[in-house]
Backbone and ligand atoms as CSV (ligand in chain L), in Angstrom:
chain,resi,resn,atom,element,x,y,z
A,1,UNK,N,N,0.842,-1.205,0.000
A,1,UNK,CA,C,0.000,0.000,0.000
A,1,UNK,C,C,0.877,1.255,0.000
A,2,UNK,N,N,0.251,2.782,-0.696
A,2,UNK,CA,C,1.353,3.717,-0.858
A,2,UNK,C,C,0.798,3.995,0.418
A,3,UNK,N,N,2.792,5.154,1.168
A,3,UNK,CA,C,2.040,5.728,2.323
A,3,UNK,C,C,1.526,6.762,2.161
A,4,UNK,N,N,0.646,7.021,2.081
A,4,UNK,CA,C,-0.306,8.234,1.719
A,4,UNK,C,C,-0.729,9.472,2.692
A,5,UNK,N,N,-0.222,8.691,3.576
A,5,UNK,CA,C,-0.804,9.523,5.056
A,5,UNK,C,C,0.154,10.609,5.772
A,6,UNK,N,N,-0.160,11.333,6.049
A,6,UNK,CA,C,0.904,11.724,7.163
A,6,UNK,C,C,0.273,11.819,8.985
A,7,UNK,N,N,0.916,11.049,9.818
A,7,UNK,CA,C,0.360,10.724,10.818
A,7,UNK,C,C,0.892,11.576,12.168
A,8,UNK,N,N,0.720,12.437,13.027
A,8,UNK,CA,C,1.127,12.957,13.666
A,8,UNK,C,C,1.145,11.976,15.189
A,9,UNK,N,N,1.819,11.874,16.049
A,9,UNK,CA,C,1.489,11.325,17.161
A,9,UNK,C,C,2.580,11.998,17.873
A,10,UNK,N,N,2.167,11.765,19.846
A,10,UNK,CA,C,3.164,12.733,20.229
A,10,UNK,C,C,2.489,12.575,21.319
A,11,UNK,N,N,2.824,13.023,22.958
A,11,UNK,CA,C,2.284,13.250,23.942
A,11,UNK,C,C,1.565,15.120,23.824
A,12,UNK,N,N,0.218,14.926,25.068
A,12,UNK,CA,C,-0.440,16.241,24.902
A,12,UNK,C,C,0.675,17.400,24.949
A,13,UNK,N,N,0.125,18.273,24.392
A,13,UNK,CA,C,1.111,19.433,24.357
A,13,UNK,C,C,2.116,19.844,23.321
A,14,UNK,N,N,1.944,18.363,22.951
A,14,UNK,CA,C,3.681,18.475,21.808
A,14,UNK,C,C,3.559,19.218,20.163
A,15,UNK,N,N,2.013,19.485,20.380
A,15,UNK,CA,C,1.651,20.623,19.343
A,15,UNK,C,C,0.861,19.833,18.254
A,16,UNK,N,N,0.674,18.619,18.268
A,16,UNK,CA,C,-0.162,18.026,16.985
A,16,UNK,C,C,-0.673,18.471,15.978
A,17,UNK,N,N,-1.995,19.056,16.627
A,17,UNK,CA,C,-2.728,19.949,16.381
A,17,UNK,C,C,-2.585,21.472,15.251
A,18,UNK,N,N,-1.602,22.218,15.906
A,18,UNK,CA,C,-1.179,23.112,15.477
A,18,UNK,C,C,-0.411,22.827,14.405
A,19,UNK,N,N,0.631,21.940,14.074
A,19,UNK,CA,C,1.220,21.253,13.183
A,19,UNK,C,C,0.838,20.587,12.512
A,20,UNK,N,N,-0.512,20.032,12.416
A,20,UNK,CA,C,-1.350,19.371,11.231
A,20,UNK,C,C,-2.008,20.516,10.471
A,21,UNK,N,N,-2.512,21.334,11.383
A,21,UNK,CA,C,-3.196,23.160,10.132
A,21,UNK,C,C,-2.424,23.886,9.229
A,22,UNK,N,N,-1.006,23.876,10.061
A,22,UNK,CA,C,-0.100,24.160,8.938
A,22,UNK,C,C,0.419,23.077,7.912
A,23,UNK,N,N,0.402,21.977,8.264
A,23,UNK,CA,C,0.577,21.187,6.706
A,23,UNK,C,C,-0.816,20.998,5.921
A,24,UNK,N,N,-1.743,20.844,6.435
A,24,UNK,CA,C,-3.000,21.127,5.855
A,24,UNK,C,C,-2.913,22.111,4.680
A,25,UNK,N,N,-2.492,23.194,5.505
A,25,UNK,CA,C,-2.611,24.663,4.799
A,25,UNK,C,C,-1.621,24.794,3.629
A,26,UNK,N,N,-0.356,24.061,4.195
A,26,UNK,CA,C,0.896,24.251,2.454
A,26,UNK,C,C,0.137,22.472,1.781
A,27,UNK,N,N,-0.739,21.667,2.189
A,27,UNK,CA,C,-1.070,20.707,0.920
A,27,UNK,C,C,-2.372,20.468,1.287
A,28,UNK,N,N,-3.342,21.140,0.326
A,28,UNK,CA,C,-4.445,21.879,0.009
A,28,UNK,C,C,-5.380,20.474,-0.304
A,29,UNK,N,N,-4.485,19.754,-0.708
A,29,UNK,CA,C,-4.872,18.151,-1.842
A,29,UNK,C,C,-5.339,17.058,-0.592
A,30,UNK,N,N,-5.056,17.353,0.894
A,30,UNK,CA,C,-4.687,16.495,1.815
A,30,UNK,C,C,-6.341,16.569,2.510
A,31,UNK,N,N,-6.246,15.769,3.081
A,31,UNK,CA,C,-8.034,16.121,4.344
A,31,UNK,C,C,-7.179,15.884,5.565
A,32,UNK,N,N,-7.582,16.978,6.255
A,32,UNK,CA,C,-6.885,16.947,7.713
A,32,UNK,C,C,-8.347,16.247,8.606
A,33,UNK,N,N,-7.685,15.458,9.432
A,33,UNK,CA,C,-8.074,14.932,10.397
A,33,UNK,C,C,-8.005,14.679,12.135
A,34,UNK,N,N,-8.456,15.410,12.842
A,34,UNK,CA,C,-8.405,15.706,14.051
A,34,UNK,C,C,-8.865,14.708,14.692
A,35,UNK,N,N,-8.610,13.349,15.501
A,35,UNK,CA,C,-8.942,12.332,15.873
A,35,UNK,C,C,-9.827,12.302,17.046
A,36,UNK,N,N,-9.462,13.465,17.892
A,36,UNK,CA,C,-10.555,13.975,19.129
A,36,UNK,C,C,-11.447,14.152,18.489
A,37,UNK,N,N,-11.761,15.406,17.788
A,37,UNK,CA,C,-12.266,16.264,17.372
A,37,UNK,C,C,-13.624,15.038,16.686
A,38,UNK,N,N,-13.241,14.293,15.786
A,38,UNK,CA,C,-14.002,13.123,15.127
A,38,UNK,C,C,-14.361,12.682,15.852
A,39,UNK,N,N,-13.852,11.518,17.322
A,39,UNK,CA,C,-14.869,10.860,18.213
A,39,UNK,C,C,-15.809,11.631,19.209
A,40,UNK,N,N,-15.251,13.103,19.690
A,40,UNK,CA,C,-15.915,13.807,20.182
A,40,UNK,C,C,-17.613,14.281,19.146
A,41,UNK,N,N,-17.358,14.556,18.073
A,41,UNK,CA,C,-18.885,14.881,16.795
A,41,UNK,C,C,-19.369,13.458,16.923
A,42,UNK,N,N,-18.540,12.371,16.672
A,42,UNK,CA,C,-19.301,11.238,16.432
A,42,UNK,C,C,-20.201,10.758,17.961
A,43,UNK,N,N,-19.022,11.049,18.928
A,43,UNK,CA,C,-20.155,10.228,20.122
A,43,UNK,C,C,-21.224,11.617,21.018
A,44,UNK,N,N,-21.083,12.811,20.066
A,44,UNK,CA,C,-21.958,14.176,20.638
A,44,UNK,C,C,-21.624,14.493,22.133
A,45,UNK,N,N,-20.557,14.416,22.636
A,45,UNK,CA,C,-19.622,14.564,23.841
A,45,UNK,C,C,-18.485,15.267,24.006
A,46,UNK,N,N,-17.573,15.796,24.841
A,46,UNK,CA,C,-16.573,15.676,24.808
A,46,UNK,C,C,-15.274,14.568,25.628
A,47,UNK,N,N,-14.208,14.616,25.481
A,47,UNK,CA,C,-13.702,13.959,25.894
A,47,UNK,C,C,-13.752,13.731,27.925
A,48,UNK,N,N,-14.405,15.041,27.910
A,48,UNK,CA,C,-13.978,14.604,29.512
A,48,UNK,C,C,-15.470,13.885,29.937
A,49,UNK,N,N,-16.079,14.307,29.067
A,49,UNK,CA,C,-17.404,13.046,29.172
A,49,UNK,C,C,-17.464,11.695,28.944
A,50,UNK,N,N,-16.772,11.996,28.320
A,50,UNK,CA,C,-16.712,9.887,27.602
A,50,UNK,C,C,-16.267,9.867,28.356
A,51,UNK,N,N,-14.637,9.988,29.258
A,51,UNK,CA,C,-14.423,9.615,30.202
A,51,UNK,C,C,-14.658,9.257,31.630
A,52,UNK,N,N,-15.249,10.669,31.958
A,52,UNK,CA,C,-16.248,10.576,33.113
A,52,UNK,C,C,-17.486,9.006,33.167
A,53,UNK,N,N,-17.873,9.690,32.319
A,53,UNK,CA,C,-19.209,8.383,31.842
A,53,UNK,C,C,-19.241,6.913,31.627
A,54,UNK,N,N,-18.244,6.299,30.459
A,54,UNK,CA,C,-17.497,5.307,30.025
A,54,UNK,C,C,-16.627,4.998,30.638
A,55,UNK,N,N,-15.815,5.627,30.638
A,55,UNK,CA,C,-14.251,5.379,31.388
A,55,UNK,C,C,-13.560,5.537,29.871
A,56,UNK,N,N,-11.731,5.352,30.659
A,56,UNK,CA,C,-10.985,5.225,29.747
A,56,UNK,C,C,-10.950,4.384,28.517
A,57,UNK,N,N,-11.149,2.423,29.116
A,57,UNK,CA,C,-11.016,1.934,28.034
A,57,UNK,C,C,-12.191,1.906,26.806
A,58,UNK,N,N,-13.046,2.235,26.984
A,58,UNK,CA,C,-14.124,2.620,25.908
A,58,UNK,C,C,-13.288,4.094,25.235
A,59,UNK,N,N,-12.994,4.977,25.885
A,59,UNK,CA,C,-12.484,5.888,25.154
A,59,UNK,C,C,-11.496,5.230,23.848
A,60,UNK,N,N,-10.542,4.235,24.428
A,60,UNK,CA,C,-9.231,3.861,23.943
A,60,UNK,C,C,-9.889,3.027,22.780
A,61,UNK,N,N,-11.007,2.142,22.936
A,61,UNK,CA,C,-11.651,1.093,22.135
A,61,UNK,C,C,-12.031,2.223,21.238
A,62,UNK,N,N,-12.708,3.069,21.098
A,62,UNK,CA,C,-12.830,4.360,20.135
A,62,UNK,C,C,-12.053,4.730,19.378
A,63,UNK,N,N,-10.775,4.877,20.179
A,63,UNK,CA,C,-9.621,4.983,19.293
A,63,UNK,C,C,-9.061,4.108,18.470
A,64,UNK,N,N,-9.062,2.882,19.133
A,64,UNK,CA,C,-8.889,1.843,18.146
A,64,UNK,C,C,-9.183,1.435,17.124
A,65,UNK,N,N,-10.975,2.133,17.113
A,65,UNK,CA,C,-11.445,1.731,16.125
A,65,UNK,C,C,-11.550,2.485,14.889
A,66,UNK,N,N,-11.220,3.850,15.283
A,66,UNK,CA,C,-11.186,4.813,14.829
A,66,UNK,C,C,-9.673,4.797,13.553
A,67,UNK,N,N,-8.750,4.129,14.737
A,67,UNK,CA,C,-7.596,4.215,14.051
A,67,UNK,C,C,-7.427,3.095,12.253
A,68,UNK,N,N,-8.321,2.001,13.029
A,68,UNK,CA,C,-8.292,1.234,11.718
A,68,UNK,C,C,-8.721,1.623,10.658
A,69,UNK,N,N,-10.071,2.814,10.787
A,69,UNK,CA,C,-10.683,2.928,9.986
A,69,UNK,C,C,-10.251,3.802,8.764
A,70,UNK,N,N,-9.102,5.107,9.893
A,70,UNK,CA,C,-8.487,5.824,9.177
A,70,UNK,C,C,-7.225,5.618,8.361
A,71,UNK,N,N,-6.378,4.405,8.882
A,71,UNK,CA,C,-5.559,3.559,8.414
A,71,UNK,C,C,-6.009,3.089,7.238
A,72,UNK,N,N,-7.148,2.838,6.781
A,72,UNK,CA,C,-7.504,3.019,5.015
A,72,UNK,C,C,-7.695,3.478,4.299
A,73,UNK,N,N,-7.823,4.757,4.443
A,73,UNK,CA,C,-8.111,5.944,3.845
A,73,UNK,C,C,-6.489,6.211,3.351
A,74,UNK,N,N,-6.274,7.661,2.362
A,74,UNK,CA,C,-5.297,7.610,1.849
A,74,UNK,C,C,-5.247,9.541,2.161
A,75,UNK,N,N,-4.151,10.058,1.647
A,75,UNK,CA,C,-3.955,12.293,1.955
A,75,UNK,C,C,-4.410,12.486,2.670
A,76,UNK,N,N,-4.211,11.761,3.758
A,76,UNK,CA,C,-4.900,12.094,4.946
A,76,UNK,C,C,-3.895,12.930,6.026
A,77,UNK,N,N,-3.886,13.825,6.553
A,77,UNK,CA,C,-3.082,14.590,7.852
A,77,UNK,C,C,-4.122,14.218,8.688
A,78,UNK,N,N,-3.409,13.728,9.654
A,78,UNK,CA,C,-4.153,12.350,10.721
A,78,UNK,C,C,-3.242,13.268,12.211
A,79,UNK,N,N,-4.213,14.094,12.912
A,79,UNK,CA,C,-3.528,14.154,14.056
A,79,UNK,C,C,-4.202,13.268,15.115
A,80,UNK,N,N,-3.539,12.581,16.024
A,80,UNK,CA,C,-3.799,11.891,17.154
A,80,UNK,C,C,-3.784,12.153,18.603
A,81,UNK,N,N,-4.524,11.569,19.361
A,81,UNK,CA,C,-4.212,11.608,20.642
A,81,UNK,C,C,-3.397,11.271,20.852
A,82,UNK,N,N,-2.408,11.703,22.368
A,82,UNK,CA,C,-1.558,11.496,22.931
A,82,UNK,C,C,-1.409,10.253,23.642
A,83,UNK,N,N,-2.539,9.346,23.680
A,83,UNK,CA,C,-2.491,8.147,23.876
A,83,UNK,C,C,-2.250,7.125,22.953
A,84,UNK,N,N,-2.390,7.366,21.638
A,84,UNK,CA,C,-2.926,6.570,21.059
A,84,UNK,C,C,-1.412,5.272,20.202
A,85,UNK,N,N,-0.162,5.783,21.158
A,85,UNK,CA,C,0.629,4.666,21.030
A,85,UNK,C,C,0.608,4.113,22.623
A,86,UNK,N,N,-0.469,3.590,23.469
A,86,UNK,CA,C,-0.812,2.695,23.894
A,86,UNK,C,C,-1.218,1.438,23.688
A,87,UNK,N,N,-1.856,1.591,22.116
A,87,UNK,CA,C,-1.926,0.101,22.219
A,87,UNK,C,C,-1.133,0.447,20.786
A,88,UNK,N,N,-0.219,-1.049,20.460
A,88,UNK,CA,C,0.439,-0.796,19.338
A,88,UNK,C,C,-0.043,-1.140,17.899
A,89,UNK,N,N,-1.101,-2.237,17.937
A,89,UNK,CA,C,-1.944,-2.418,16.919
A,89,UNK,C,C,-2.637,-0.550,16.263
A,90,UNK,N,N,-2.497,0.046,16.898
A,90,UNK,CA,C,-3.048,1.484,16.349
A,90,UNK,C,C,-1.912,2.153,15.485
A,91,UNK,N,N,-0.103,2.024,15.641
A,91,UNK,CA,C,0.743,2.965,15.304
A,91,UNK,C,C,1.218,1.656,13.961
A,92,UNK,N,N,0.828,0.318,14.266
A,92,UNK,CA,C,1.207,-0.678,13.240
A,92,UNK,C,C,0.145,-0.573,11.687
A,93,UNK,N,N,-0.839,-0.223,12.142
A,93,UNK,CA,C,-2.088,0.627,11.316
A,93,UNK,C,C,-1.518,1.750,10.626
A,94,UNK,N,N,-1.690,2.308,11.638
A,94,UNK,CA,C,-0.916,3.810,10.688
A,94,UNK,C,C,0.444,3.489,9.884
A,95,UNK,N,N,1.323,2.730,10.708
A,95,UNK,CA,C,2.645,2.565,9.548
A,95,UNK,C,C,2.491,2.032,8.177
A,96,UNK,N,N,1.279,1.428,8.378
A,96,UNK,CA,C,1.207,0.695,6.984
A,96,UNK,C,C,1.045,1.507,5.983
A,97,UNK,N,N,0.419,2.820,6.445
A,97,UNK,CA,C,-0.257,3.415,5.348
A,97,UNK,C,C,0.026,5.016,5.117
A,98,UNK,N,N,1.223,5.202,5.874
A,98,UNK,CA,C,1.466,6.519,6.431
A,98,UNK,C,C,2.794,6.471,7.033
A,99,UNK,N,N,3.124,7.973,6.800
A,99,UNK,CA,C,4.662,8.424,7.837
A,99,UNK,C,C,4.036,8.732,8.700
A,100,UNK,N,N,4.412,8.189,10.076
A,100,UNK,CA,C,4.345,7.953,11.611
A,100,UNK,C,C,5.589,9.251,11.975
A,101,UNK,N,N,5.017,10.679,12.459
A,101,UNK,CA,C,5.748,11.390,13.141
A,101,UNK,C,C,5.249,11.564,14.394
A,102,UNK,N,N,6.579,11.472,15.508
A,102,UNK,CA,C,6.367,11.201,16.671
A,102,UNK,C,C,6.689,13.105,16.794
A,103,UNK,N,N,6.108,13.771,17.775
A,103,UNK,CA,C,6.502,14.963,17.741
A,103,UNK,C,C,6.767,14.890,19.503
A,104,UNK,N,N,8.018,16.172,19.835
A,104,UNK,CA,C,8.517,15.566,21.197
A,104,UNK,C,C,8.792,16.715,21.840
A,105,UNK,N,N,8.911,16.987,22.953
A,105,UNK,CA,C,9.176,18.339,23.681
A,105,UNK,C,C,9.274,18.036,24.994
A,106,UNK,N,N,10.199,18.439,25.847
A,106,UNK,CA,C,10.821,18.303,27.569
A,106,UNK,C,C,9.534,18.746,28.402
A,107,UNK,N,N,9.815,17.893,29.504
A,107,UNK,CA,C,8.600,18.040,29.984
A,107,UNK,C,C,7.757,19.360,30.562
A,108,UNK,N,N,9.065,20.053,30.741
A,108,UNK,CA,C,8.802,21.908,31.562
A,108,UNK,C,C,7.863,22.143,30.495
A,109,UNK,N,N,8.191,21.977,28.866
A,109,UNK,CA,C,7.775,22.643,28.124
A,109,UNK,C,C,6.333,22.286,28.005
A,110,UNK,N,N,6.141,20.849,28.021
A,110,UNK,CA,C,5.031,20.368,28.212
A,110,UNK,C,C,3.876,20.603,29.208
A,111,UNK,N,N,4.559,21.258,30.360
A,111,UNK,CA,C,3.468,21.625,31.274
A,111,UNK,C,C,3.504,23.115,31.188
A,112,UNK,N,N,4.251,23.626,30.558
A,112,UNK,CA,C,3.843,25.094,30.540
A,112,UNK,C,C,2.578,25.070,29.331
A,113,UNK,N,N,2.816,24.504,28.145
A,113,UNK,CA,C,1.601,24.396,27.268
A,113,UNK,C,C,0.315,23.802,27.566
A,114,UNK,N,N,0.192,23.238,28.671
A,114,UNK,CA,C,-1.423,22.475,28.977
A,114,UNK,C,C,-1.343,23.027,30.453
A,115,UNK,N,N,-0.927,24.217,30.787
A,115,UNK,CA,C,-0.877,24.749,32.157
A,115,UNK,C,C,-2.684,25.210,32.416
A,116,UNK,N,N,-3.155,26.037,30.998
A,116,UNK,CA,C,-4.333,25.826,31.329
A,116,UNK,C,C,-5.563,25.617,30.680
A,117,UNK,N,N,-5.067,24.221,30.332
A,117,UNK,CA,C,-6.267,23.268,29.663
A,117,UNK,C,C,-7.029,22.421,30.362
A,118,UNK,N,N,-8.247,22.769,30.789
A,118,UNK,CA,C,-9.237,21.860,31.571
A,118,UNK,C,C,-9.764,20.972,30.474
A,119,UNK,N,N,-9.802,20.527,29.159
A,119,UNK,CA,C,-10.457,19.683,28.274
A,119,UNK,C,C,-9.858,18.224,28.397
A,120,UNK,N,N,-8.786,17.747,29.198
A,120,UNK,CA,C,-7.889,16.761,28.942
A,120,UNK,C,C,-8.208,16.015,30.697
A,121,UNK,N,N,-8.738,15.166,30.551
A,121,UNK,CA,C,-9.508,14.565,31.982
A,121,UNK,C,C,-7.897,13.452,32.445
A,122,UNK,N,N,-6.596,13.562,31.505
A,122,UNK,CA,C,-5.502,12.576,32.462
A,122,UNK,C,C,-4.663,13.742,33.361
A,123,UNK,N,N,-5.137,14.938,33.028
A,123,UNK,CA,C,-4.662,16.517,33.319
A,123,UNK,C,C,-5.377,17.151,34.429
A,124,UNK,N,N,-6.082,16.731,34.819
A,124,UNK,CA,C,-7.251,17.081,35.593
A,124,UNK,C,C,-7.003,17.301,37.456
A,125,UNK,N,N,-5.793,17.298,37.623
A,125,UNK,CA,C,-5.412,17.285,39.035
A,125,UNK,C,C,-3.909,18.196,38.986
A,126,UNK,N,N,-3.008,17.253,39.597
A,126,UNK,CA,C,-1.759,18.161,39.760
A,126,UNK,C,C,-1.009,18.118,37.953
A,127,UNK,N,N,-1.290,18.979,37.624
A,127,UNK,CA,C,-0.762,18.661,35.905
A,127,UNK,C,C,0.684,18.524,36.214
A,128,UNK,N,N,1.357,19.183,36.615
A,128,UNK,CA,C,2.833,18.490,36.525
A,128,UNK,C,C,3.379,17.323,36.827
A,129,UNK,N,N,2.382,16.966,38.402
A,129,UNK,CA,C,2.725,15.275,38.481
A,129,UNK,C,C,2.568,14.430,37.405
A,130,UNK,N,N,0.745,14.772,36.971
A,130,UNK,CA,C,0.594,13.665,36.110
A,130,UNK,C,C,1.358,13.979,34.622
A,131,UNK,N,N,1.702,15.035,34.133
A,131,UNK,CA,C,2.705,15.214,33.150
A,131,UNK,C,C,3.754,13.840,32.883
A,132,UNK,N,N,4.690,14.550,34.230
A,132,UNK,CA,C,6.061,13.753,34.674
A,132,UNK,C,C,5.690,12.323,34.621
A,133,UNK,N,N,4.427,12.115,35.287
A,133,UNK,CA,C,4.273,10.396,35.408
A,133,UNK,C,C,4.066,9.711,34.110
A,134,UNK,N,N,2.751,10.491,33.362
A,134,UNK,CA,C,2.281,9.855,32.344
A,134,UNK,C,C,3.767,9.814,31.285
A,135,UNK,N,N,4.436,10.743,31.229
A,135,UNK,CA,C,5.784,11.119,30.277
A,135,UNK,C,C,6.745,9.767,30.224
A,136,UNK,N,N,6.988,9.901,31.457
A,136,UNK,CA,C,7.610,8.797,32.219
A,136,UNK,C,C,7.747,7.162,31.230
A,137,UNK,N,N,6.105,7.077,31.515
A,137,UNK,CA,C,5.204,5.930,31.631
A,137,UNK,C,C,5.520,5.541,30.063
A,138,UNK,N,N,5.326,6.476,29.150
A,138,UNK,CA,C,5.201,5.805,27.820
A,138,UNK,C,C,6.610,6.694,27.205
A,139,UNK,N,N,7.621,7.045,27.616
A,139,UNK,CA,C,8.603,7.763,27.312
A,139,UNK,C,C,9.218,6.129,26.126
A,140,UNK,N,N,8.939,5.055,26.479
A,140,UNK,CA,C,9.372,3.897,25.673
A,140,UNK,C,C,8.241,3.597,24.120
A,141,UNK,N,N,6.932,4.263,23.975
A,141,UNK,CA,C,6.284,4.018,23.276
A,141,UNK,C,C,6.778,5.067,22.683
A,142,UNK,N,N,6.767,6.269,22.927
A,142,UNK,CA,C,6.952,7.251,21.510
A,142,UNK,C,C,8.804,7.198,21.395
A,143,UNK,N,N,9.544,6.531,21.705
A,143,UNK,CA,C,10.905,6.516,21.117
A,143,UNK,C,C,11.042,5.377,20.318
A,144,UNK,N,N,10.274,4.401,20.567
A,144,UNK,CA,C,9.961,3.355,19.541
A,144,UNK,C,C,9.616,3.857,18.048
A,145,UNK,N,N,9.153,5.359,17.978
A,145,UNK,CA,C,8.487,6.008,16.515
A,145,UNK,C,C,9.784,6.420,16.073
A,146,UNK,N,N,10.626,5.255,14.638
A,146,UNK,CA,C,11.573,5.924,13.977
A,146,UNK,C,C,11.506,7.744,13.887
A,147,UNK,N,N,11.045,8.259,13.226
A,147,UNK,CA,C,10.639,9.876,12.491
A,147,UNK,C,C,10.117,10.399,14.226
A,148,UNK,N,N,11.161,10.771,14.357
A,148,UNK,CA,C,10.688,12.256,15.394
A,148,UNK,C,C,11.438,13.773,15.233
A,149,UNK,N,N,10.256,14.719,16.193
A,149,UNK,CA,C,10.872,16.168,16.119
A,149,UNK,C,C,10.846,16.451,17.505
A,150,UNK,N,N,11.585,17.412,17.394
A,150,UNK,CA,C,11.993,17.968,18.748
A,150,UNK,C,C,10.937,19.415,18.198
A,151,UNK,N,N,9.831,19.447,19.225
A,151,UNK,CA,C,9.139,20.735,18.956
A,151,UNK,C,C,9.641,21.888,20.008
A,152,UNK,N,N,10.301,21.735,21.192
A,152,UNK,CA,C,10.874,22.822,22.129
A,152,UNK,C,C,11.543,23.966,21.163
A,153,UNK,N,N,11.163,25.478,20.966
A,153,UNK,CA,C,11.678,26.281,20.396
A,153,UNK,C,C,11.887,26.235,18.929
A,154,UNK,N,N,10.357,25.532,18.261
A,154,UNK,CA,C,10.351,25.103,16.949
A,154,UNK,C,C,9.410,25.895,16.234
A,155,UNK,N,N,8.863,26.831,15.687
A,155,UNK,CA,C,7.468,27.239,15.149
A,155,UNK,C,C,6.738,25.823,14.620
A,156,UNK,N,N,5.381,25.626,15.077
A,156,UNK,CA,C,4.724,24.965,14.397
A,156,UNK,C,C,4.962,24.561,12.696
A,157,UNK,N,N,5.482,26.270,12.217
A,157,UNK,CA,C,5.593,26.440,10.500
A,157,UNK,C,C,6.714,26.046,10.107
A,158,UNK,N,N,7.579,25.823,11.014
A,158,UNK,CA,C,8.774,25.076,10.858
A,158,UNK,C,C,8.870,23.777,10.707
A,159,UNK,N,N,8.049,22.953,11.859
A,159,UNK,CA,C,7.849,21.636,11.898
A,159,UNK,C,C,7.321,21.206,10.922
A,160,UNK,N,N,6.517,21.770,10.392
A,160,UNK,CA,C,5.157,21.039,9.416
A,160,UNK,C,C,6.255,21.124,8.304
A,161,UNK,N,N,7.201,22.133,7.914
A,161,UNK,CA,C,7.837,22.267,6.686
A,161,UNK,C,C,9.120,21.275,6.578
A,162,UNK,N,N,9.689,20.403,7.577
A,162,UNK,CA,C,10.399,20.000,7.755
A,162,UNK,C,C,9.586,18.611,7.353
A,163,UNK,N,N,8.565,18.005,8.230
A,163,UNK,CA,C,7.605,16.988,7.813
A,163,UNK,C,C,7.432,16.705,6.124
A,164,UNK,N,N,7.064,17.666,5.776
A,164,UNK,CA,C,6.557,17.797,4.445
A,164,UNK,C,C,7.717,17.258,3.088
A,165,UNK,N,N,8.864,18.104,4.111
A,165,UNK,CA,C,9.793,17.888,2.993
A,165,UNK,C,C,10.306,16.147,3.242
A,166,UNK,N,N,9.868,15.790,4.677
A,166,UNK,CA,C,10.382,14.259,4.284
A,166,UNK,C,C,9.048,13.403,4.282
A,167,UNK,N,N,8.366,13.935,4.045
A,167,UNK,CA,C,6.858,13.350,2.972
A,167,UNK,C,C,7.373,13.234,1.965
A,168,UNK,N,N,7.647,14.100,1.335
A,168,UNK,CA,C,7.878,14.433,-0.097
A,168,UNK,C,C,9.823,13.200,-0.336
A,169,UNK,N,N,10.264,13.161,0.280
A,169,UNK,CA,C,11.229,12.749,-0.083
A,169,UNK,C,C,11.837,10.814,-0.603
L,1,S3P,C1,C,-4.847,11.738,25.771
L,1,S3P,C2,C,-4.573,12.816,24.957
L,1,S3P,C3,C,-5.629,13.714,24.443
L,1,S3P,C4,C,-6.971,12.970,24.344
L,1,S3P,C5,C,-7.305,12.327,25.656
L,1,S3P,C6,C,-6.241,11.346,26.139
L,1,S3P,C7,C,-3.720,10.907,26.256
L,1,S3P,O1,O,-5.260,14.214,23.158
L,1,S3P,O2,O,-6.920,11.997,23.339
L,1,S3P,O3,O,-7.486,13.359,26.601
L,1,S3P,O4,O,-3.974,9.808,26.774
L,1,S3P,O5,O,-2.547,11.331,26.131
L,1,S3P,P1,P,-4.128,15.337,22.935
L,1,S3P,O6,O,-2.810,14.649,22.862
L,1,S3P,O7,O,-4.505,15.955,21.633
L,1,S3P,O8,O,-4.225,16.298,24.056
């Protein structure tokens, strides 16, 4: 299969988001895809609801399923949750069909950017503990992602242009 995709993944904060609008924006040809953003319209919730309500692993089963689905599709700018190299059947999906960029940033930096985001229910208490812990915790899942960036002191318009050019390459 061609890789057609470009896949963003990364812990919260590490800019996904912001870095999928700008490649969006320089390849016009692409459908950007916001992976919250989709299960949040699809299940008429937000995330700190599903969670609250469901719990986590229904959230994660969402994602899962979500991930396969988008894993067939093709010009796709695919940003992800910060979970979503928890389970690895989701990033083995995406590789098939897509460049897998892990995007990365120190943790100070990381808690200064979600310092004040109440939308993120693993954030929801002491954000720096759970930062440090959760960081910690899967610091082995996102170094496992060949293709990473260092986003600390990066413009978003930088990153995406750097991506692009090893899309393109
Ligand atoms: C999560 C990250 C969030 C969202 C959910 C869980 C995680 O996405 O999917 O709150 O487990 O890291 P962002 O990385 O876009 O904040």
């Amino acid at each position: 299969m061609k890789k057609s995709n470009i896949v963003l993944v990364g812990f919260m904060g590490t800019g996904k988001t912001s870095v999928a609008k700008y490649i969006a924006k320089k390849c016009p040809e692409m459908t950007l895809v916001d992976m919250d953003a989709l299960i949040v319209e699809r299940e008429g919730r937000s995330i700190n609801d599903i969670f609250a309500t469901d719990g986590e692993p229904y959230f994660r089963n969402l994602e899962r399923e979500l991930s396969k689905e988008l894993a067939q599709g093709s010009d796709q700018i695919i940003s992800t949750g910060g979970g979503i190299v928890l389970n690895n059947e989701n990033i083995e999906a995406f590789e098939q069909s897509g460049l897998v960029v892990c995007l990365t940033a120190e943790a100070e930096e990381i808690i200064n950017r979600v310092s004040r985001c109440k939308s993120r229910p693993l954030l929801s208490g002491d954000k720096e503990k759970q930062v440090r812990e959760l960081l910690e915790k899967r610091k082995p899942l996102y170094e496992a992602i060949p293709f990473k960036i260092k986003t600390d002191n990066y413009s978003p318009k930088s990153i995406a242009e750097k991506i692009i050019t090893k899309f393109n390459s």
